[in-house]
C-alpha positions, -999 to 999 in steps of 0.1 A, spaced: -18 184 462 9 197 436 24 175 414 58 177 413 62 182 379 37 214 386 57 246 366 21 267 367 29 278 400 55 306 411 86 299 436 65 322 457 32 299 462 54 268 464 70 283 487 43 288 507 30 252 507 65 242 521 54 266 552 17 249 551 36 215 556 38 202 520 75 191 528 74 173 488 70 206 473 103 216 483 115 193 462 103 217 429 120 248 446 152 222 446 147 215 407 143 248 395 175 264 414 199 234 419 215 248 384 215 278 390 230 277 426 255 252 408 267 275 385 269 305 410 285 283 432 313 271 407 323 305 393 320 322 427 343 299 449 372 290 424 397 262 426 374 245 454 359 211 447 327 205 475 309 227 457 277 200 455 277 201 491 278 237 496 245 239 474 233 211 493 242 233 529 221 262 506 194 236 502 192 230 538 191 261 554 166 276 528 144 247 540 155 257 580 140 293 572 115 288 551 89 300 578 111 336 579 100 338 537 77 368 527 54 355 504 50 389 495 82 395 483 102 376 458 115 340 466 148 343 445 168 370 461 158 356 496 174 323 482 203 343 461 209 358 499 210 323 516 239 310 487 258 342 488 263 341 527 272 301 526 293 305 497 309 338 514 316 316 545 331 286 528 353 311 509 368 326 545 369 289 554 390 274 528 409 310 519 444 314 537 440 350 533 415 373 549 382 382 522 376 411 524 331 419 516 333 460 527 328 488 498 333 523 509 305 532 481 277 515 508 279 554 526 282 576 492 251 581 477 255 572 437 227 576 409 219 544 392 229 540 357 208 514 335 237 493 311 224 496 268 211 464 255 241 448 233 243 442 202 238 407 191 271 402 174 288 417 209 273 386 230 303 360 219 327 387 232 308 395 261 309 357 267 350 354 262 356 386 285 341 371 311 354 331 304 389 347 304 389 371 337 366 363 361 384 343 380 406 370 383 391 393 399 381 399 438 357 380 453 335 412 456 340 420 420 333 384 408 303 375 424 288 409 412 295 400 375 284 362 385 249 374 396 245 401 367 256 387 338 250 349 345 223 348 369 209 376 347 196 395 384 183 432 380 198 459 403 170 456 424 177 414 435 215 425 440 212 447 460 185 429 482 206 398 482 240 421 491 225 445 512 237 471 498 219 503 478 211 501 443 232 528 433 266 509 451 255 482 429 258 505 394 292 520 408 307 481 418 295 467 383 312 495 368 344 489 387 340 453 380 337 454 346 370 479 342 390 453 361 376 424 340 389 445 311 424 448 323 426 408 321 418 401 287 434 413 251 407 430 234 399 463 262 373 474 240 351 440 249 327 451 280 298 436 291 266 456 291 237 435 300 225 403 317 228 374 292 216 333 288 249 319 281 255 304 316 224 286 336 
């Protein structure tokens, strides 16, 4: 049986023993994302204060589907995809105007442009754009940054947990990252690649 301090296995095979009937090991899956579903959660839906219990509502129906997992595929964008639709739904629930989750990019095929590793003295500006706009910005817009630059996701995990093409997800970061810009003082600050500052 896995211990449940057990970090030698991946989400992927714990995952799996939840689907065998080891119910305990869901418990690890709950210690290594609770943070980082936290955090998502808190930057993601602003100004609302349950956001504990919409991880916990994540928590549940991850543990709901767990039998629909691919344990060929990667356990933290079928999670990340779980959090963004509850967190989308509590959004609409508690917004009192419509929020609107449609890009016109999704039918325009775009190429897919990898951002420059920054330079280590640009990482405390990278840190402040974001601090100082995101909360700012459209819901679409945030949670793109959010899942990039905090959750530190590649392309790839975006756009499965989004469902949208790799190349929409270049084009919306791009956008995103413009109207980040026009919040803060210094314009010349722009974020350029995932970072470790928020867990």
């Amino acid at each position: 049986m896995l211990a449940p301090n057990d970090i030698s296995m991946s989400d992927e095979e714990v995952a799996v023993l939840v689907q065998k009937g080891q119910k305990e090991s869901f418990g690890i899956l709950m210690d290594r994302y609770e943070r980082k579903l936290f955090s998502y959660g808190k930057k993601f839906l602003t100004g609302q204060d349950n956001i504990e219990d919409v991880v916990q509502e994540v928590f549940i129906k991850t543990y709901q589907n767990i039998q629909s997992f691919d344990a060929s595929q990667k356990f933290s964008p079928w999670i990340y995809r779980i959090a963004h639709n509850t967190f989308v739904n509590a959004l609409r629930k508690n917004s009192k105007s419509p929020i609107r989750f449609f890009d016109f990019d999704t039918f325009i095929a775009h190429p897919v442009y990898e951002d420059a590793m920054p330079a280590e003295k640009e990482q405390k500006r990278l840190r402040d754009l974001i601090d100082q706009g995101l909360d700012k910005l459209s819901a679409d817009y945030r949670e793109i940054i959010i899942l990039y630059y905090i959750q530190n996701l590649t392309y790839k995990e975006i756009a499965d947990i989004l469902h949208i093409p790799i190349g929409t997800v270049s084009v919306r970061l791009l956008r995103a990252r413009n109207e980040l810009k026009k919040h803060v003082p210094d314009e010349q600050s722009e974020p350029h690649e995932p970072n470790e500052f928020y867990e």
